[in-house]
N, C-alpha and C positions, 0 to 999 in steps of 0.2 A: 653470364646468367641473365635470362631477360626478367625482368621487372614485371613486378604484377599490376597491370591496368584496373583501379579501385571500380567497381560497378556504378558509378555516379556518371563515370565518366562518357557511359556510353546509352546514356538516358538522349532525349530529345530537349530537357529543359535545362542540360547543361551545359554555358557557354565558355568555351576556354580560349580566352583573350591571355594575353602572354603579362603574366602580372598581377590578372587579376579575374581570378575565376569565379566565375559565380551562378546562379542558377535563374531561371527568366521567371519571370510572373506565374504565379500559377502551378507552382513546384510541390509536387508532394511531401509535405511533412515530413515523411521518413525517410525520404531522399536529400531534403535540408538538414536534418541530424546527422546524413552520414557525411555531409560535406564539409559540415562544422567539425566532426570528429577528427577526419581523416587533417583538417588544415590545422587546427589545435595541435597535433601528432607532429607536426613539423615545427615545432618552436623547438629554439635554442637550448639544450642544457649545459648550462654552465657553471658546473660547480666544480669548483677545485678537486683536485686530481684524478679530471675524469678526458675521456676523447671521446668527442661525441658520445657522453652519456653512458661511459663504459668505464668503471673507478681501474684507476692502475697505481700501483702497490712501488712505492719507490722510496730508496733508503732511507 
């Protein structure tokens, strides 16, 4: 199943270095929102008795 390319990605002001993304000078407001959202959206959850964020139910 292909993967959905976020819309930030395919701006002009968006520069994807391997590591560390991030947007050039001059970026519109609403396009720095959605890139903070979307890289927020990838932190770790890590709470006890979950997989990847998904609670699983064991004896």
């Amino acid at each position: 199943m292909p993967r959905i390319r976020p819309e930030f990605t395919k701006s002009p002001y968006f520069v994807d270095e391997p590591g560390n993304w991030h947007l050039k000078t001059g970026a519109p407001k609403e396009l720095q929102i959605e890139l903070d959202s979307y890289l927020n959206s990838l932190g770790d959850v890590d709470e006890p008795g979950t997989i990847n964020g998904i609670h699983i139910d064991y004896p």
